[in-house]
LOKOLKE-373092 format. One record per atom (N, C-alpha, C, O, CB): residue in one letter; atom name; x, y, z. Coordinates in steps of 0.001 Angstrom, whole numbers. Glycine has a CB too. Layout:
> rest  atom  c1  c2  c3
> a  CA  X  Y  Z;
...
REM end
This chain:
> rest  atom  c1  c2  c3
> x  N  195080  107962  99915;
> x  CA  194030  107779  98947;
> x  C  192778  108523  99422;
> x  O  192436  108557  100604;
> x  CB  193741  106276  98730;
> x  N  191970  109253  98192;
> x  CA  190962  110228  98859;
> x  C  189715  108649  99611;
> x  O  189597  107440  99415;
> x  CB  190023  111679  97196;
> x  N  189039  109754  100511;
> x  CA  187822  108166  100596;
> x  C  186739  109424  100331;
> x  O  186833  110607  100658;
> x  CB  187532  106827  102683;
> x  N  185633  108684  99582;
> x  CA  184338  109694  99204;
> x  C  183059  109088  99644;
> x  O  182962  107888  99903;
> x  CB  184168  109982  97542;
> x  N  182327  109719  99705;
> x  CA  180931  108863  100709;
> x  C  179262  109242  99476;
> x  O  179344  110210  98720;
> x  CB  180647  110151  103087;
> x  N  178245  108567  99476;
> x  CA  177217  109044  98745;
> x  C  176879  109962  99689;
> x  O  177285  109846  100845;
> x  CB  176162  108110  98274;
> x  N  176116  110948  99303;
> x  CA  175460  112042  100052;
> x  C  173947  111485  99718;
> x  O  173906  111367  98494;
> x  CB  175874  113754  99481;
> x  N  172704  111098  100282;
> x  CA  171687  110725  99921;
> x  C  170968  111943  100646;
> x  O  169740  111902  100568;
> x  CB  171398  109274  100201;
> x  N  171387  112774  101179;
> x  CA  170254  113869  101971;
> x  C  169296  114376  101190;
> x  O  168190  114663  101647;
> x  CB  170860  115174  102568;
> x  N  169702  114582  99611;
> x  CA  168905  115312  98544;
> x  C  168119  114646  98099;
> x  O  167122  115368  98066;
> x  CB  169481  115805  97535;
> x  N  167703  113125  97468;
> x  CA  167475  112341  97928;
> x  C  165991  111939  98557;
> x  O  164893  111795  98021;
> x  CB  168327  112427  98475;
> x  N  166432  111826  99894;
> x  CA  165333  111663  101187;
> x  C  164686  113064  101123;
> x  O  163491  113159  101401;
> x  CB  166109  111342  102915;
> x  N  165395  114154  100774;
> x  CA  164034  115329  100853;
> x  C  163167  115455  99526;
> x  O  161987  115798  99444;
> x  CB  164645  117020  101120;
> x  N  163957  115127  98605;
> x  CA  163314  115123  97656;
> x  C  161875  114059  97374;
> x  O  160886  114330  96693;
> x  CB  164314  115005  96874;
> x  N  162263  112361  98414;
> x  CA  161344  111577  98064;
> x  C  160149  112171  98915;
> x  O  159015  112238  98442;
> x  CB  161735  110110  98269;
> x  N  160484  112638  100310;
> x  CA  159332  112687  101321;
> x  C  158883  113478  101081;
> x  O  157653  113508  101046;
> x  CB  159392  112713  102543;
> x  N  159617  114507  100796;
> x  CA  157988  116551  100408;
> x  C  157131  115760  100547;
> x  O  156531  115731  101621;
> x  CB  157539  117813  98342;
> x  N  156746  114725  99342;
> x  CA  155051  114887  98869;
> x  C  154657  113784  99559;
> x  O  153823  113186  98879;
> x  CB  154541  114786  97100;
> x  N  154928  113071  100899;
> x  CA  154473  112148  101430;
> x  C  154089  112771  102737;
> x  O  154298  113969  102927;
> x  CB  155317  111058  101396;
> x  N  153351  111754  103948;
> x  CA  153298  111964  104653;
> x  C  152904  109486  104855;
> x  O  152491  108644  104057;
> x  CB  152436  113579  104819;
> x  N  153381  109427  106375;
> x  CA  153948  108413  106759;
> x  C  152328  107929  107965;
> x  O  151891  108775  108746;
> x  CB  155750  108859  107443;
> x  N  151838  106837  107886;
> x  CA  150824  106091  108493;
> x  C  151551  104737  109079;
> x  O  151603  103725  108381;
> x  CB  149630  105796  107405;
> x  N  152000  104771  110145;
> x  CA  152125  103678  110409;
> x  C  151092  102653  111136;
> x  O  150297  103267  111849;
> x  CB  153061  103824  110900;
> x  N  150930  101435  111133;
> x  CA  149436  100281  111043;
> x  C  150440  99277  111437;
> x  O  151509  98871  110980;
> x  CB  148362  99879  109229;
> x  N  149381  98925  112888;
> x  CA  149508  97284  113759;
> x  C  148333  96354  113358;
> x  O  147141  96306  113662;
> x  CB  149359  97422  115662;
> x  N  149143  95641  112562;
> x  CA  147755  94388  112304;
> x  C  148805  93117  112553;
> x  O  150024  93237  112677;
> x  CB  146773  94319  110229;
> x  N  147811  91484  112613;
> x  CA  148352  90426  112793;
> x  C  148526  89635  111070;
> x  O  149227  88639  110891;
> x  CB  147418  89691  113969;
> x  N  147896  90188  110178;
> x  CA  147731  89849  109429;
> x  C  149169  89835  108576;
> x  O  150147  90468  108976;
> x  CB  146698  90374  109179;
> x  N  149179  89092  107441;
> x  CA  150561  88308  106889;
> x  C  150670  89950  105532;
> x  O  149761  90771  105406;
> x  CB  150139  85917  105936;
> x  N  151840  89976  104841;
> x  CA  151180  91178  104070;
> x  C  150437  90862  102872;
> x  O  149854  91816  102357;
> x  CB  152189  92159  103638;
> x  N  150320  89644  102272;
> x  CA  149385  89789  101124;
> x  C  147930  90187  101597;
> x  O  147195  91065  101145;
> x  CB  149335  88424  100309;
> x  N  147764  89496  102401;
> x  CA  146018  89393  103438;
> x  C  145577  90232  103481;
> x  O  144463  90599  103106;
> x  CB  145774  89104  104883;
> x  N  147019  91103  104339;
> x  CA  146623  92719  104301;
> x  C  146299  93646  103315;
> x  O  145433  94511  103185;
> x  CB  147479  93355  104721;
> x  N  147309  93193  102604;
> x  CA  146685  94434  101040;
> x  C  146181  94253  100703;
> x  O  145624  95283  100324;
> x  CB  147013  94900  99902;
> x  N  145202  92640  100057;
> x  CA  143842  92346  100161;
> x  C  142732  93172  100661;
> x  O  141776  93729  100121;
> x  CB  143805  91404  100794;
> x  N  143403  93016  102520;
> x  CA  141922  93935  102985;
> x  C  141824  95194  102876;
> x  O  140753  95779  103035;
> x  CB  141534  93897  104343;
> x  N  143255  95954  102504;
> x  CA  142978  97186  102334;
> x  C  142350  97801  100683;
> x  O  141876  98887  100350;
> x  CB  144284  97758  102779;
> x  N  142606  96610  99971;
> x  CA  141654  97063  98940;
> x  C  140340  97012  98882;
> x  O  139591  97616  98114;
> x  CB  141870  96591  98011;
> x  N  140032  96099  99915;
> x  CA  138677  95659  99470;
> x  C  137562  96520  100023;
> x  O  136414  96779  99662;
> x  CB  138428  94216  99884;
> x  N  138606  96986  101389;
> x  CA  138031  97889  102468;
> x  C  138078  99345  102009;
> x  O  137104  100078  102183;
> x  CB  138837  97738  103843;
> x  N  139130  99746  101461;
> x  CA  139282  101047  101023;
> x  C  139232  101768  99348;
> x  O  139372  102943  99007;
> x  CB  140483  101234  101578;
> x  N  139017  100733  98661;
> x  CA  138810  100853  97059;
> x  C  140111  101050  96619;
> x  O  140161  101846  95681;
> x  CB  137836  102083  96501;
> x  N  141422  100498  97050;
> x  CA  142175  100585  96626;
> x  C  142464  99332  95650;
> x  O  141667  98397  95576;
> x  CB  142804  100955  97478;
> x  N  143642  99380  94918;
> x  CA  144126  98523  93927;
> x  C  145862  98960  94169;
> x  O  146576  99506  93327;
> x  CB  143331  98870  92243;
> x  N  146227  98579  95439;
> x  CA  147858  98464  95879;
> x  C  147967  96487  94977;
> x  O  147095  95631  94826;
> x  CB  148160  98582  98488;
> x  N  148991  96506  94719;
> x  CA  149597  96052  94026;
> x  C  151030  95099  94429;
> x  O  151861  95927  94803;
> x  CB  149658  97031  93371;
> x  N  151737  93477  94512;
> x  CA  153135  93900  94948;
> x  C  153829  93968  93461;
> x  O  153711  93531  92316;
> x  CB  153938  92716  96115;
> x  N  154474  94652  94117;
> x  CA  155992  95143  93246;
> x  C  157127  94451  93108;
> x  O  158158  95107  92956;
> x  CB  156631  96249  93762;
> x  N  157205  92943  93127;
> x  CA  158705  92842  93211;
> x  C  159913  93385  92631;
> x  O  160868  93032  93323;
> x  CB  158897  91925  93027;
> x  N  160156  93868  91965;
> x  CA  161143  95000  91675;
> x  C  161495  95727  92487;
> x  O  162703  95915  92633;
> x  CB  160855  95777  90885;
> x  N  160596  96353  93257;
> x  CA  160681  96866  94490;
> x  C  160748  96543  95972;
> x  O  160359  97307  96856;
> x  CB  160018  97358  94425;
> x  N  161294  95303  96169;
> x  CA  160633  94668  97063;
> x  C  162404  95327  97613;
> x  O  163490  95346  97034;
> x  CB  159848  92815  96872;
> x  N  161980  95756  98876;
> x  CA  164095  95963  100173;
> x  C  164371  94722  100010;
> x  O  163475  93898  100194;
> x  CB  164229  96340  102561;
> x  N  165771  94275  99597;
> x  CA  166284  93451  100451;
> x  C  167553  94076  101324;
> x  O  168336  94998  101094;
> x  CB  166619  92275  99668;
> x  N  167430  93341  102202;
> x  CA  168763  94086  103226;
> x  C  169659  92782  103780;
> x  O  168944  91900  104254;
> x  CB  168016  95109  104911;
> x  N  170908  92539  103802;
> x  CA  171658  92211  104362;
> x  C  172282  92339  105381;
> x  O  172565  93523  105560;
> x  CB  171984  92198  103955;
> x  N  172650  91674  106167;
> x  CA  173200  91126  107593;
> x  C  173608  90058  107970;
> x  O  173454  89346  106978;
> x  CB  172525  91173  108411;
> x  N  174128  89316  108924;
> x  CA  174361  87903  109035;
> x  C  173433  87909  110315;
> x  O  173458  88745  111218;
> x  CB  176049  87331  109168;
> x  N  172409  86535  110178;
> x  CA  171870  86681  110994;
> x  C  171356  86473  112434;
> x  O  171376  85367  112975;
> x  CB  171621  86669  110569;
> x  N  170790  87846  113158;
> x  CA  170992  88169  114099;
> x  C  172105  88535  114708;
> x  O  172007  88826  115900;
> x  CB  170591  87616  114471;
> x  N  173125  88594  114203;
> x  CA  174369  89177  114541;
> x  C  175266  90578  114556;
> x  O  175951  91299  115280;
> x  CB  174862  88585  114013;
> x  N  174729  90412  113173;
> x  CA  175549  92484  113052;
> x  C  174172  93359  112042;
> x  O  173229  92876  111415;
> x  CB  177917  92607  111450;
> x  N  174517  94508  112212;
> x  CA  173224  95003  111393;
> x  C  172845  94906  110293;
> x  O  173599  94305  109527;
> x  CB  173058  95984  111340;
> x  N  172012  95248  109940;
> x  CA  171908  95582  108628;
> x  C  172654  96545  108088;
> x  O  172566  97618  108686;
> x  CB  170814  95854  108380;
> x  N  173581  96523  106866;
> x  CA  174308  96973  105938;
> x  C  173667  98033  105290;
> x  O  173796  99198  105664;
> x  CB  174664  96034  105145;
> x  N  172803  97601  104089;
> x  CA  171992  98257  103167;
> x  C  172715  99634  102546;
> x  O  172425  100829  102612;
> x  CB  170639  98568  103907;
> x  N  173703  98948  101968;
> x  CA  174597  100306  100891;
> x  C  173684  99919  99346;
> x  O  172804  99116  99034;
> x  CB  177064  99909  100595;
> x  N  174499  101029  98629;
> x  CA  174116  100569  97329;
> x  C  174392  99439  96536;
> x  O  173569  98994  95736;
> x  CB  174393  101304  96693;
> x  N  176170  98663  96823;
> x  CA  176360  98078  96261;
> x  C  176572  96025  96661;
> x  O  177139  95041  96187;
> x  CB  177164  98969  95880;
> x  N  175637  96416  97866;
> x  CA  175176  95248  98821;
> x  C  174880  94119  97505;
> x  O  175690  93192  97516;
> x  CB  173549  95712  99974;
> x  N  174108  94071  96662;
> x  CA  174000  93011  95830;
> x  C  175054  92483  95240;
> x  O  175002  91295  94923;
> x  CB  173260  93244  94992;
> x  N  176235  93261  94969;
> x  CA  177393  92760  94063;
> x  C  177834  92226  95015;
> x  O  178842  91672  94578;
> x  CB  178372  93640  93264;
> x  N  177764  92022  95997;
> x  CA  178540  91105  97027;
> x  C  177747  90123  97441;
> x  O  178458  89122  97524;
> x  CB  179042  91779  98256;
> x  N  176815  89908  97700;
> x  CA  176026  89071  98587;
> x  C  175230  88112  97235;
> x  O  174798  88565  96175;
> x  CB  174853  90147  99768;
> x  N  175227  86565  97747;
> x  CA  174156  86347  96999;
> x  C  173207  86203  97353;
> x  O  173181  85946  98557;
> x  CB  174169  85665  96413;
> x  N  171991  86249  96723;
> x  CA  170424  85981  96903;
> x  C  170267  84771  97624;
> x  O  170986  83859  97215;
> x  CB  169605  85840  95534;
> x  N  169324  84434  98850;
> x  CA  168936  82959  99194;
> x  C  169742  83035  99991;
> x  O  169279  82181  100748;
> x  CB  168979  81738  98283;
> x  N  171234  83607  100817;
> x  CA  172015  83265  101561;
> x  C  171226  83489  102987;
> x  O  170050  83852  103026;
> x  CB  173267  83941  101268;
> x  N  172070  83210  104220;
> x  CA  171208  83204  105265;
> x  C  172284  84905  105205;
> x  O  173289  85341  104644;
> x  CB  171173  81655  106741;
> x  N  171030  85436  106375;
> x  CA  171346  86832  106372;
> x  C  170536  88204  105398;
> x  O  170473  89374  105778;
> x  CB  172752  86702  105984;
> x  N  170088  87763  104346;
> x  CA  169192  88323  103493;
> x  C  167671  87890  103654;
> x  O  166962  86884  103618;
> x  CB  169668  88035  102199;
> x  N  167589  89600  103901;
> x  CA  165961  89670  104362;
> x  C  165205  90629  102686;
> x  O  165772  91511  102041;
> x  CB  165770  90984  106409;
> x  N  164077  90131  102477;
> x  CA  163253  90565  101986;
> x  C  162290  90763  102377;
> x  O  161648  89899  102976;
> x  CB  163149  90240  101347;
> x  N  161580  92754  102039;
> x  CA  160599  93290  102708;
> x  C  160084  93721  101841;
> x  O  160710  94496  101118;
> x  CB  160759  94057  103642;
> x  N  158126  93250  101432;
> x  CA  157615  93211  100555;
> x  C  157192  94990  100704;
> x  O  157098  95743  101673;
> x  CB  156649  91967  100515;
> x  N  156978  95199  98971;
> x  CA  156044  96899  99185;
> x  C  155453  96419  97756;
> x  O  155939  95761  96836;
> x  CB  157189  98975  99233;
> x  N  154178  97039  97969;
> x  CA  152864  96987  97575;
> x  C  152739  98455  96980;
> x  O  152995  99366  97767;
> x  CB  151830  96590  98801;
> x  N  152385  98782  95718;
> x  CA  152000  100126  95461;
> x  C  151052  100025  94463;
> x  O  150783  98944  93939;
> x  CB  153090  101026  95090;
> x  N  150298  101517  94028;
> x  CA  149467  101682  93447;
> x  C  149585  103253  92296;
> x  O  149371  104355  92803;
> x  CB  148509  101525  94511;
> x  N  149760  103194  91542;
> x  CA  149539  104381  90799;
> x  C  148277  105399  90886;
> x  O  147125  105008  91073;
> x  CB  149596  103948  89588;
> x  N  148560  106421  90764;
> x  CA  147760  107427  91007;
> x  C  147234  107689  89569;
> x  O  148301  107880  88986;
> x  CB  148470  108601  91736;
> x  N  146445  107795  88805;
> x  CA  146258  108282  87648;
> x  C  146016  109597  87322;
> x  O  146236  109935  86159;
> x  CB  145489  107721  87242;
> x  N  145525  110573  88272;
> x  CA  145648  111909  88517;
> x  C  146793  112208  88916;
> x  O  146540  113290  89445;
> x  CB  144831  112372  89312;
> x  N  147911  112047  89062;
> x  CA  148960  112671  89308;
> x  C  150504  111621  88938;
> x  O  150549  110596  88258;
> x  CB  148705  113145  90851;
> x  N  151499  112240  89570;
> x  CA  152786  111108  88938;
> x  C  153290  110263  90315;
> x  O  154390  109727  90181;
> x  CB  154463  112139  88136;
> x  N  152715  110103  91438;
> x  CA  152590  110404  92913;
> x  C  152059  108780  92958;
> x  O  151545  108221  91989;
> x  CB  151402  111906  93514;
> x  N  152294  108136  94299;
> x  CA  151963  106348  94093;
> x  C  151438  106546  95799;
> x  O  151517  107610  96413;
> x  CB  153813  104833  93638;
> x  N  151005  105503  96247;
> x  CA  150712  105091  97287;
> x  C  151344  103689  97426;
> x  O  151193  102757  96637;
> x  CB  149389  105208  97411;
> x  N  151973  103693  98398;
> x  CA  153273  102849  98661;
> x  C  152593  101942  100118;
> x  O  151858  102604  100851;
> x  CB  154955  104068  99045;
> x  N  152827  100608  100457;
> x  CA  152370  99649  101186;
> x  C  153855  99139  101960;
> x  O  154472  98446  101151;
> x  CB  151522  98543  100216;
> x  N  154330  99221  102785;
> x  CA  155797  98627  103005;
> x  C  155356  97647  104153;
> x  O  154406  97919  104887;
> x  CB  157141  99857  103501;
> x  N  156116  96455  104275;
> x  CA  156059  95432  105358;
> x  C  157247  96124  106286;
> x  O  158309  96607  105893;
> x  CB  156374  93697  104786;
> x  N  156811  96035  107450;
> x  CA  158022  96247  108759;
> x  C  158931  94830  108782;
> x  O  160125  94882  109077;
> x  CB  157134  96457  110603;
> x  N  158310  93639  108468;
> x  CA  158900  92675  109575;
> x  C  159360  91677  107862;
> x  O  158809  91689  106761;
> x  CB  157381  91781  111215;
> x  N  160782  90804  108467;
> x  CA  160562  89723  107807;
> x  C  161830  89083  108583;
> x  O  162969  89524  108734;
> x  CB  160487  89842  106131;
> x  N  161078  87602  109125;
> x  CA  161539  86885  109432;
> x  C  161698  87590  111151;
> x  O  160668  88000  111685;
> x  CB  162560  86530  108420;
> x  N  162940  87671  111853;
> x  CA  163251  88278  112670;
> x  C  163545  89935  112533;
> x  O  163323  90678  113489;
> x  CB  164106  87563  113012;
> x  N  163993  90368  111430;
> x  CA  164516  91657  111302;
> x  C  163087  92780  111151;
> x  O  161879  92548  111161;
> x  CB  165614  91629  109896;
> x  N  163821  93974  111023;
> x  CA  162815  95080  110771;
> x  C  163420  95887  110013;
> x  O  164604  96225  110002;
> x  CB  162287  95804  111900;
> x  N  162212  96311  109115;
> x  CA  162918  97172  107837;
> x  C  163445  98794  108467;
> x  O  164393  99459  108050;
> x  CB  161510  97435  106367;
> x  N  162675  99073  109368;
> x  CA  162587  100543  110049;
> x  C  162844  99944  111656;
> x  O  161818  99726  112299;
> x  CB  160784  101517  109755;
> x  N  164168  99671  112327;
> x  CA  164741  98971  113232;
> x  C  163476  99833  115096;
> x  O  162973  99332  116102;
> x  CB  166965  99396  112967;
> x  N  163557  101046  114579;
> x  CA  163173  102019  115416;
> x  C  161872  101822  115803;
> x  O  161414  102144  116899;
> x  CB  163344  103226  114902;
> x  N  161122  101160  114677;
> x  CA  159754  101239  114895;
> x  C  159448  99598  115352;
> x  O  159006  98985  114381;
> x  CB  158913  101846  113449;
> x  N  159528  99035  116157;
> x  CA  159277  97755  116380;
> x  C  157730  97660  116327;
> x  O  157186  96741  115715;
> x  CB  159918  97288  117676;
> x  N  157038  98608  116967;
> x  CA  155372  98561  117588;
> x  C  154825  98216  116080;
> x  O  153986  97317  116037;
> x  CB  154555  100382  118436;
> x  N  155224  98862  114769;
> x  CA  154203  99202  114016;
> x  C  154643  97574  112805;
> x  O  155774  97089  112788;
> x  CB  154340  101189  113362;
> x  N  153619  97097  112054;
> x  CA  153745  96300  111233;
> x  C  153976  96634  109812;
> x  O  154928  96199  109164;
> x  CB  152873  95673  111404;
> x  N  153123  97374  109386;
> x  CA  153481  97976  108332;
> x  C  153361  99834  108527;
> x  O  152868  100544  109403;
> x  CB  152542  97281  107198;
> x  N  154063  100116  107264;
> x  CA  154087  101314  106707;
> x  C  153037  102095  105505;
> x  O  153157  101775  104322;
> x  CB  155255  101215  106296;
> x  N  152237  102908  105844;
> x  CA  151656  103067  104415;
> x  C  152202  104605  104225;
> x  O  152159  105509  105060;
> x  CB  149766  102845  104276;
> x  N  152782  104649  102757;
> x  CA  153362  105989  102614;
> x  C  152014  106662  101309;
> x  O  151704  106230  100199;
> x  CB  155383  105834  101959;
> x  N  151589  107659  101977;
> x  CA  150683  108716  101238;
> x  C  151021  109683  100828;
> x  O  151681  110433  101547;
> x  CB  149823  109157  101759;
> x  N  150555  110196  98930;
> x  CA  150903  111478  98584;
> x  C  150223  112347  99173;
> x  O  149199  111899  99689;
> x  CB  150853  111718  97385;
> x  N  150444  113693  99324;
> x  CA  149569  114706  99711;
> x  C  148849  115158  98617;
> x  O  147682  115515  98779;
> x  CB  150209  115757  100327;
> x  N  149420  115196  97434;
> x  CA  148435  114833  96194;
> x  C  147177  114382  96325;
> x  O  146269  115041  95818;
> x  CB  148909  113886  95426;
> x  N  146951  113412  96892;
> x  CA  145647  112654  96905;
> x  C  144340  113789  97575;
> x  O  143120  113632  97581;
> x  CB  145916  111109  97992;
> x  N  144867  114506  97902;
> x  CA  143694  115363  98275;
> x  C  142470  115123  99430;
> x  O  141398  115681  99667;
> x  CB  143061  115456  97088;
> x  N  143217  113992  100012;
> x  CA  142760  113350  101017;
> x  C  143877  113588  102468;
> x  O  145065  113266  102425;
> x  CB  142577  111817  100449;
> x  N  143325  114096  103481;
> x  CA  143676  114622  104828;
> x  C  144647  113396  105195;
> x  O  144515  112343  104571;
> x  CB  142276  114896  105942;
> x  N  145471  113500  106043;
> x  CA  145928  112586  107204;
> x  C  144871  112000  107989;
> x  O  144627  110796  108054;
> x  CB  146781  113307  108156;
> x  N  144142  113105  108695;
> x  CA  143269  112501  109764;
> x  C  142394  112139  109107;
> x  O  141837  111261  109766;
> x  CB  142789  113234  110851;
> x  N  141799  112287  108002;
> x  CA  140846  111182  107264;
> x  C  141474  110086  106973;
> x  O  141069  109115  107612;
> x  CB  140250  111578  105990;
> x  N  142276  109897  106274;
> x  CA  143227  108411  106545;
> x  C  142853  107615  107522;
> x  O  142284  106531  107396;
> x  CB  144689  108599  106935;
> x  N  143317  108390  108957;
> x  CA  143753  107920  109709;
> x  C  142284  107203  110133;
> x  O  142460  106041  110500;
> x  CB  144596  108792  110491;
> x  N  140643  107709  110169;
> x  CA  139979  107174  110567;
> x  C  139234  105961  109473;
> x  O  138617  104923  109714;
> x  CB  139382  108121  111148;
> x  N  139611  106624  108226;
> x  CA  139154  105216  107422;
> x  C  140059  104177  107484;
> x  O  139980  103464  106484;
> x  CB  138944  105386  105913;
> x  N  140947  103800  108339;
> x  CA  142065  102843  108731;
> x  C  141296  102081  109916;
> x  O  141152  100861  109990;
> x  CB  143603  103659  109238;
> x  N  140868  102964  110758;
> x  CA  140062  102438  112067;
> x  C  139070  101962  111782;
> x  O  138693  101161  112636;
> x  CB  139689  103287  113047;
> x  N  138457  102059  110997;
> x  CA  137338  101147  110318;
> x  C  137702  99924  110130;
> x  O  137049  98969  110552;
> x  CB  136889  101556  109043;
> x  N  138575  99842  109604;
> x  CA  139088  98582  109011;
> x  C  139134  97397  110165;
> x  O  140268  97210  110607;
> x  CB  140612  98868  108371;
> x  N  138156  96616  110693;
> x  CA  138046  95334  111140;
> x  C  139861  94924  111973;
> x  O  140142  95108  113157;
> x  CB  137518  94302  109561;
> x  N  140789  94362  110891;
> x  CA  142039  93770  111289;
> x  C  142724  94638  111401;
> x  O  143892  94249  111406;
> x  CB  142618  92887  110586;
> x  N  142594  96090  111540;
> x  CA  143794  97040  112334;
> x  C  143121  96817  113337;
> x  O  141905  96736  113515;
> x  CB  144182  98712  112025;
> x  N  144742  96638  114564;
> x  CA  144555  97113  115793;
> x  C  144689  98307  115925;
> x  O  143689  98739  116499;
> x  CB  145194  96628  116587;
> x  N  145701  99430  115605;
> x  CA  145889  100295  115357;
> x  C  146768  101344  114194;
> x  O  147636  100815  113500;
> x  CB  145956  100218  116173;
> x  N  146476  102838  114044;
> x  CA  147191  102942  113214;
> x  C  147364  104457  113708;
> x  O  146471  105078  114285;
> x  CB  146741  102472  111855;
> x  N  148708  105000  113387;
> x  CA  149203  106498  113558;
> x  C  149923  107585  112980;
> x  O  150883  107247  112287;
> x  CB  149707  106523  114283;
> x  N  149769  108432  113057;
> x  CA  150362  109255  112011;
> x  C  152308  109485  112451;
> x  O  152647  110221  113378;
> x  CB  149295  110936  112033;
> x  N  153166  108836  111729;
> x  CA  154676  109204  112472;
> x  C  155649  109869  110889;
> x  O  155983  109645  109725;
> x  CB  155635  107239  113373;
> x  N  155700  110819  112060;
> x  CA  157077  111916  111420;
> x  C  157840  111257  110534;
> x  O  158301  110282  111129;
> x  CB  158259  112469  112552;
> x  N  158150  111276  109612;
> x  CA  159365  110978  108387;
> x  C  160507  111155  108778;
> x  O  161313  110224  108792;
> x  CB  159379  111806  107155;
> x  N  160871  112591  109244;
> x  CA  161953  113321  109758;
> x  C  162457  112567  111075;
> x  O  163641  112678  111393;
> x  CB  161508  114823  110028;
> x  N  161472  111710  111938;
> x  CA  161691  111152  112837;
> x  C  162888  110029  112841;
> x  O  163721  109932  113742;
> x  CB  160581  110816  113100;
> x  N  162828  109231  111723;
> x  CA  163214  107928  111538;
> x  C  164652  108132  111681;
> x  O  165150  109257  111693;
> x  CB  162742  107266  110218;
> x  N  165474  106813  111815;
> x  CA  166675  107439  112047;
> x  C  166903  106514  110320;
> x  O  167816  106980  109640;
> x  CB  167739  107055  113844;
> x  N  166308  105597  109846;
> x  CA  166634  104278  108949;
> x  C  165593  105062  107488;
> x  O  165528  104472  106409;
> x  CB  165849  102282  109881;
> x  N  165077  106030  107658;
> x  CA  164121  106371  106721;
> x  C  164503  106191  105087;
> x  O  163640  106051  104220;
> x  CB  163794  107780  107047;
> x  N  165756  106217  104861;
> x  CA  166810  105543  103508;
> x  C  166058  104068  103468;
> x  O  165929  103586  102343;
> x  CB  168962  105340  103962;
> x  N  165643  103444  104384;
> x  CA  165292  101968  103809;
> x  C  164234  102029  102903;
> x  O  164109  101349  101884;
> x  CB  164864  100926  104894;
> x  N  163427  102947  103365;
> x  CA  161924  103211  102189;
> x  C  162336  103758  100609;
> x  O  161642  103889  99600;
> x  CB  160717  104731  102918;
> x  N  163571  103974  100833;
> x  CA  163837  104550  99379;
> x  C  164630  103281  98271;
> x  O  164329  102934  97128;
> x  CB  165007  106063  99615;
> x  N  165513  102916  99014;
> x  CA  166572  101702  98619;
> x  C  166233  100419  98607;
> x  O  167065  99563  98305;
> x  CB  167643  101621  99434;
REM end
């Protein structure tokens, strides 16, 4: 019997071109946070549940799964299912969003690789606003401890930001 696999490479290049990746250490819970980043940065991020990862695993035991067709199998509420909130915002100048992702829920991590960082903020290059300006109107911000600019291309899990 043939076996066939998704190819998602087209995909992941297609979502990241127009991004570039901020990762941010705060203690803060994620609503709190997107709170302060609006209030602090004039934003209006948003959550999305529609969008919110969930990923499956049993837990602490084997990895996370995260195929496409993980929901037809699993039900909602079981132990083993993690939900990882994302927060976004529409751009009205362009078709381009600013995306808020939580790292952590519960024990697991949405991006396994990145333990240090708490959340994710994914930026268009659209916005017409620098990285390293980002990066210092972030340091402003009171409840970051820190925040850094990390490679996309780096990730080995970078499919979780999409799925």
């Amino acid at each position: 019997m043939a076996k066939f696999s998704l190819s998602t490479t087209a995909e992941e290049q297609s979502f990241f071109n127009d991004y570039f990746l901020i990762g941010i250490r705060s203690a803060l819970k994620d609503y709190r946070f997107c709170w302060t980043l609006n209030r602090c940065l004039g934003l209006n991020l948003s959550r999305t549940p529609a969008l919110d990862i969930h990923l499956f695993g049993a837990q602490g035991k084997k990895p996370l799964s995260n195929t496409l067709f993980d929901h037809y199998f699993e039900q909602e509420n079981k132990p083993g299912t993690y939900y990882f909130s994302v927060y976004k915002e529409d751009l009205f100048f362009s078709e381009c969003s600013y995306f808020l992702y939580n790292n952590r829920c519960e024990d697991q991590l949405l991006i396994p690789e990145k333990k240090e960082v708490d959340f994710f903020f994914l930026v268009p290059w659209s916005a017409n606003v620098p990285s390293k300006e980002w990066l210092s109107l972030l340091a402003d911000v009171k409840d970051i401890q820190w925040s850094k600019l990390i490679e996309i291309n780096s990730l080995k899990s970078k499919i979780n930001f999409i799925f």
